[in-house]
N, C-alpha and C positions, 0 to 999 in steps of 0.2 A: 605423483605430484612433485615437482622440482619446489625445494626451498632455497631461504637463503638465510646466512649466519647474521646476525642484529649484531650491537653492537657489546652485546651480554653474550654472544656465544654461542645464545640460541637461533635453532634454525625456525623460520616460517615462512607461509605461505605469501608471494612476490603477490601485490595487489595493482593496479592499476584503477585508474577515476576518471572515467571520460564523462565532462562537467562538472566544474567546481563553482558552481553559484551555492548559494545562502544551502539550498539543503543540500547539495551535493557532499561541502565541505562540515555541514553539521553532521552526515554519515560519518563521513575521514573523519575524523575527530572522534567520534564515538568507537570506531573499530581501531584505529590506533591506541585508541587509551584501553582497549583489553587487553593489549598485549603481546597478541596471537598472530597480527599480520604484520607486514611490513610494506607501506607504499612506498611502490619503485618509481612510478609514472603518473602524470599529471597532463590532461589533454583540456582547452575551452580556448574559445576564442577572443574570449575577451583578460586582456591584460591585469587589469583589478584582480579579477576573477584568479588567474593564476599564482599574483604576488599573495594575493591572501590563502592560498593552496600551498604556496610552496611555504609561507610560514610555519602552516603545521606538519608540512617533512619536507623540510629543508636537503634531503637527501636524493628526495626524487627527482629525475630528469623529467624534464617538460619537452613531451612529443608533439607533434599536430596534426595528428591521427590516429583514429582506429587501429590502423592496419603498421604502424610505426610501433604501434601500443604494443599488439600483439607478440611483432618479430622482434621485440626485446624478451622476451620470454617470462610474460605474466604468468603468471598460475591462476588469474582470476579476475574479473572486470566488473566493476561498478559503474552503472550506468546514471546518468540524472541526466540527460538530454531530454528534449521534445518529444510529445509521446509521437509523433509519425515515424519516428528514429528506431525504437525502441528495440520491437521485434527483430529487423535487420539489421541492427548493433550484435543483441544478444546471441541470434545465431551466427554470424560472423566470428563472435569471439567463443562460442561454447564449440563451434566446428573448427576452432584452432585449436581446441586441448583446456580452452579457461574456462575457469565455474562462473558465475556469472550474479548479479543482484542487481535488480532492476528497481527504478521509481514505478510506479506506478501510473496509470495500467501499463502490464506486460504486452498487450497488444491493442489495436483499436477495434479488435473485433474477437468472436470467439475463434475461429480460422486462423489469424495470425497468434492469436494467444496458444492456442492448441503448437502449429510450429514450431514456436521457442521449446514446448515442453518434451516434444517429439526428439530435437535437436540434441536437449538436454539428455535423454534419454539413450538419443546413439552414443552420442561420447559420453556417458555414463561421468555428467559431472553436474557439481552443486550448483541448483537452481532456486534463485530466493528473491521476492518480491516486496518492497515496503510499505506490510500493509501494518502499518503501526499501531495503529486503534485495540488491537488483539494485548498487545503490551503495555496496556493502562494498566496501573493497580486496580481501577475500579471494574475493567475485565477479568481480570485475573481474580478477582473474587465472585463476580455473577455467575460465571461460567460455572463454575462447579454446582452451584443453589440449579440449578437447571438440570444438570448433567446427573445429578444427585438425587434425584426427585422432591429437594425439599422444595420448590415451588411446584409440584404434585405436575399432573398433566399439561405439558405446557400448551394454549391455545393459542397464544398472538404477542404477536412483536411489530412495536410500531416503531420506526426508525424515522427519522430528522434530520437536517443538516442543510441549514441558512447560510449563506455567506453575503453577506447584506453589502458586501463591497467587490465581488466577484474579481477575476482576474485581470490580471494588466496586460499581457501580453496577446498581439494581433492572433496568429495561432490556434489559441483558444475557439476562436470564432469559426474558423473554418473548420466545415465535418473532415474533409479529407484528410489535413494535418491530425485533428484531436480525438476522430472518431465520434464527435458526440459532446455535447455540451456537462452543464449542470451534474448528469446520471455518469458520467464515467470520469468527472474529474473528484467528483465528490459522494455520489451514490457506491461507487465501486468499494469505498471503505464498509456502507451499512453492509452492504448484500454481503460482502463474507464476514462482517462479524455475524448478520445473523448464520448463517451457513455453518462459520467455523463452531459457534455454540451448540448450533444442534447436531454436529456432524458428519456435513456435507449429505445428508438424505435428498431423495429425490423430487426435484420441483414439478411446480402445476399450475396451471390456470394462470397464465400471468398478461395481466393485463394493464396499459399505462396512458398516463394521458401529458403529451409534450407541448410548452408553448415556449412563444419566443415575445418579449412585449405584451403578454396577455392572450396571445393570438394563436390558433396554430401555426405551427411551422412552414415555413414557403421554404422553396427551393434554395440551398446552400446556408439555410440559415440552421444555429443549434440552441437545443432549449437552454432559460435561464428559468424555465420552473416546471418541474415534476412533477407527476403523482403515478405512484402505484401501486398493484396490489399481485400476491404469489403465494400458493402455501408450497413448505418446503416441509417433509413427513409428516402431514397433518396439520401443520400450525397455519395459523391466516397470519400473514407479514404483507404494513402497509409500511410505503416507503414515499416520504415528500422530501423535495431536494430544491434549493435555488439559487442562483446569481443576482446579487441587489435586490434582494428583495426587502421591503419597506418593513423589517423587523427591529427598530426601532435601538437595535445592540448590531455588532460585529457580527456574532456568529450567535446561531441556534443549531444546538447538539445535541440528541438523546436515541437512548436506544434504550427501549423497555420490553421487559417480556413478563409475561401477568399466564399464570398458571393457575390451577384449580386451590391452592391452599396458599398460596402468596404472589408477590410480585414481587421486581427488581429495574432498577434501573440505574444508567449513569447520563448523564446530563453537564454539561461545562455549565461553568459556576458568570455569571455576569457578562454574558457573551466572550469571555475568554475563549478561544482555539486551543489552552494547553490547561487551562484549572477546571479539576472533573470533580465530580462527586460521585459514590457507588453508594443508591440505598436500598435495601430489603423492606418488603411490605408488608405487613400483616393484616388485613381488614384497613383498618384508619391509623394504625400505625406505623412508624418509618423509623428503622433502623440504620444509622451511618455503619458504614461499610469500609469506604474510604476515603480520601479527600485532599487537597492540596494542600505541601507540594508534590511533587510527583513528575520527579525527567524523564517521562515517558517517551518522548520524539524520536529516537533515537534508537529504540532497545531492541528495535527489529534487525538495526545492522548489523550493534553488536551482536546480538545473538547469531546470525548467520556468518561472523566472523570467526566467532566460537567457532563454529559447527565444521567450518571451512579450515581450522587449525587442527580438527580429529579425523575430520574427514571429508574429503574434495569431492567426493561423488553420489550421482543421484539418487536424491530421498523420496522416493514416491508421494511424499506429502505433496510436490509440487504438481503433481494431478489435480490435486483443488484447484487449483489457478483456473483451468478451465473450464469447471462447472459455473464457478462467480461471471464468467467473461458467457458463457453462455446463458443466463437470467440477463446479462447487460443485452446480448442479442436479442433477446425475446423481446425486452422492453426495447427497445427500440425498430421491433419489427423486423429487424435482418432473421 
């Protein structure tokens, strides 16, 4: 992996950001302030979009493409573009030599997701997805009660996630761009947190019901409400998901998992998107765990910044990607 000298002496890994909208550049900004990288290059079409990019590395040259990106000689590419982009960004940039960190979803399908990891695999470079939920404090404390047996045999995990204001952008709407509505803009976060809890074990019985206005889905249209159901090594995991839906708050968030001697859960606090709670259950009783504040948004990049400054090449953990992307297939019947 090629570095480059900072302005401290030290060498690191040349980063590169193609899209600098609101979460692209809240990545940049969490991975420059590790330390670890240094953005060289700054790609979006939109002008704002860039002036507020180049404020936070005023060093980096502003290309207007992928492929300009590249033959400057990145060492690694941050992706936040539209997900139909995603997949043929990523492999684009990992079959030039770059490690790669994608928005989420990595593909709009399990087949294109698989790809990128295949890609990753040949040129044996770091592959990393922002699936941030995993990096709550109030994750980071459930997971172990789980993993640990103190919630004893875990039976079910019911996962949530309202967006009572759904997305603004055309896009969204179409399958071909988005792959999928409500279930892979906002379900793809439940299904690996359940997954990554329990270990990526093997799924079963999955079965879901999509509407669109209430209705089944007609042709070209994608759901703005979920439901479904899978066990994943034994456990029963039910999964409701929607766009505008009439919840009365912003957002509804939980993800609970109830075992033979306790339960756990975290849940955003007043329809917030970023204030969680993490609590343990005993019978009728409820143990705080953890709670706001908590700059959780973010920790996913840094940390793959980290990992990307020790080491550039592929970590098999990004095999997960394509179990989570195949339950998205099942529920959607691909």
């Amino acid at each position: 992996m090629s570095t480059s000298a900072g302005h401290d002496g030290v060498t690191r890994p040349r980063v590169g950001f193609l899209g600098t909208g609101w979460i692209g550049r809240h990545r940049m900004a969490a991975m420059i302030e590790t330390g670890g990288i240094e953005a060289v290059a700054i790609c979006d079409p939109s002008a704002d979009c860039l002036a507020e990019a180049t404020a936070l590395a005023p060093g980096a040259a502003v290309v207007d493409s992928l492929e300009a990106m590249l033959a400057g000689g990145v060492d690694a590419v941050v992706i936040a573009t539209p997900s139909a982009l995603h997949a043929d960004q990523s492999i684009q940039a990992l079959q030039a030599g770059a490690a790669v960190f994608c928005q989420k979803p990595l593909g709009r399908s399990g087949a294109e997701t698989q790809a990128v990891i295949d890609a990753a695999h040949a040129a044996d470079r770091l592959l990393g997805v922002d699936l941030s939920y995993r990096h709550t404090e109030g994750m980071q404390r459930i997971a172990p009660l789980v993993q640990d047996g103190t919630l004893g045999a875990l039976f079910a995990i019911d996962l949530t996630f309202h967006n009572a204001y759904g997305p603004g952008k055309p896009w969204f709407f179409d399958p071909a761009q988005s792959g999928g509505g409500c279930v892979i803009d906002l379900g793809v976060h439940l299904v690996d947190l359940a997954l990554w809890t329990l270990g990526f074990p093997a799924v079963d019985d999955v079965q879901a019901t999509l509407l669109a206005g209430g209705k089944p889905l007609g042709p070209g249209q994608v759901e703005d409400y979920a439901t479904a159901r899978f066990t994943a090594g034994g456990v029963d995991i039910r999964l409701a998901c929607s766009w505008n839906l009439h919840a009365g708050r912003e957002a509804v968030i939980e993800a609970a998992f109830y075992g033979t001697h306790g339960g756990a859960a975290l849940r955003n606090v007043a329809g917030s998107f970023y204030d969680f709670t993490a609590e343990h259950f005993t019978g009728t009783g409820t143990t705080l765990l953890a709670g706001p504040p908590d700059a959780w948004g973010a920790r996913s990049a840094a940390a793959w910044a980290e990992q990307l400054a020790r080491d550039g090449r592929f970590d098999p953990a990004a095999d997960q990607f394509a179990q989570s992307a195949t339950v998205l297939d099942r529920i959607y019947g691909r």
